[in-house]
Residue, then its C-alpha position, 0 to 999 in steps of 0.5 A: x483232168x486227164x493228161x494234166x499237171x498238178x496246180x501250185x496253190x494261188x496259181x488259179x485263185x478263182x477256181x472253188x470247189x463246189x460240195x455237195x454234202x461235202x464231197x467234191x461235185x463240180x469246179x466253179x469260178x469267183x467272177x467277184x467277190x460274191x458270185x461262183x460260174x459254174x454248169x446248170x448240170x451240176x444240180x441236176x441231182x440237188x439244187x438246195x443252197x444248204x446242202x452246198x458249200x464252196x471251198x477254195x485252195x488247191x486242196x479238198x481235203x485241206x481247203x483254205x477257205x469255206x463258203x456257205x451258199x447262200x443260193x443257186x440260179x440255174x439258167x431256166x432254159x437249160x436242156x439236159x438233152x442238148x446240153x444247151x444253156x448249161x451255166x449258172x451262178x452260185x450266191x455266197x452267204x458272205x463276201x470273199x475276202x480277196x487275197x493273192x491266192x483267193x481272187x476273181x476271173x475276169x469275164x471277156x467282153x461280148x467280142x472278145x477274139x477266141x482263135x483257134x489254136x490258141x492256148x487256153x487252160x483247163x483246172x479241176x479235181x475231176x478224174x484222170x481217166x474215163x470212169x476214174x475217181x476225183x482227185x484231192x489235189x488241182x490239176x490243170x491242162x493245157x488245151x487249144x481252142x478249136x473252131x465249132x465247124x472243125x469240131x462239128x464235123x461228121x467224125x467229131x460232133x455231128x453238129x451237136x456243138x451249138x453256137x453257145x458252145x466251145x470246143x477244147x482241146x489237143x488234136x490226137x486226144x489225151x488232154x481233156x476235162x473229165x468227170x468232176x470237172x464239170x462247172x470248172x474254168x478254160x480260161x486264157x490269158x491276154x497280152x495284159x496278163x489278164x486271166x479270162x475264163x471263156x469256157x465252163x466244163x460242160x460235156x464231151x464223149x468219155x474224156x480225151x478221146x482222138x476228135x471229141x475234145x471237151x465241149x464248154x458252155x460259150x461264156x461270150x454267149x452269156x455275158x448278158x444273162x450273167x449281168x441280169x442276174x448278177x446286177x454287177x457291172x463288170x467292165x471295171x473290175x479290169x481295171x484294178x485286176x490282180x495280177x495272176 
């Protein structure tokens, strides 16, 4: 995360850092108790369960907790080039736990009202600069939502940022998801103090830069492919939902 804060532990119980040989890789988000969302390129390089585990807990070096994959589900039309339908789901070998600092995302309904301008966060051990090293403790930024048209003009995006896309982050640059971010959660929070992730890490031009803020795959977009392959009925769960 660049221009970011370090994260107090339990302040965003969901996020899980996805390891690769054991080295941090990418972030990802518990959306239930057995299920990790997180972005299709972070398997680009290896998509085998066995060589993953998650862990949760601000830090990686000392993690609270580790969870054995059990399997990866890539979305199947997933394009590198584009970036186009970069989500997947990770499967725990066993179910978590849930504990104050240990618990799900909710997932937004289909029509969910995401303005821009309004306040979301992003959370991640990615690097604090273009090009910079990942980082041992979780740090979190605060972004604004901003509109595709906005951020598909000449001088941003050129129209790369397709309706499964969303664009976050502040207007003369300087906050921003970067490298070993990906696959992590925007999220923002309702009038309920409901926590809902809206956004997965997905891509953007270097990090921070003045008119390229950090593009996220769409979630509102996906609610059905994540039901699909899930099988989980996730409305409920707003119900009985912890308080963050």
């Amino acid at each position: 995360i660049l221009g970011g804060t370090e994260a107090e532990e339990g302040s965003w119980p969901w996020q899980v850092s996805l390891r690769l040989n054991n080295a941090h890789h990418c972030g990802g988000s518990l959306i239930n108790n057995m299920w990790i969302l997180t972005a299709a390129h972070c398997f680009r390089s290896n998509s085998n369960p066995r060589d993953w585990i998650a862990t949760s807990g601000i830090s990686t070096t000392f993690p609270k907790l580790r969870m054995r994959v059990r399997n990866i589900l890539i979305h199947n039309n997933y394009k590198s080039a584009t970036h186009e339908n970069d989500i997947a789901l990770v499967r725990l070998e066993n179910s978590v736990t849930f504990t104050k600092d240990i618990h799900s995302v909710c997932l937004p309904a289909a029509t969910q009202n995401i303005p821009p301008g309004s306040t979301a966060y992003v959370t991640g051990w990615g690097a604090q600069e273009y090009a910079g090293h990942t980082v041992p403790e979780l740090r979190q930024g605060q972004v604004r939502i901003i509109s595709n048209d906005v951020c598909n003009a000449p001088h941003s995006y050129n129209g790369a940022i397709l309706s499964g896309m969303l664009c976050a982050g502040v207007p003369q640059g300087g906050v921003d998801a970067c490298q070993g971010d990906s696959g992590g959660p925007l999220v923002q929070e309702d009038s309920r103090r409901l926590w809902f992730i809206v956004g997965i890490v997905s891509w953007g031009d270097q990090c921070g830069l003045p008119d390229k803020p950090g593009v996220y795959t769409r979630v509102t977009a996906y609610l059905d492919w994540i039901r699909q392959q899930t099988g989980i009925e996730f409305v409920e769960h707003h119900h009985h939902h912890h308080h963050h």
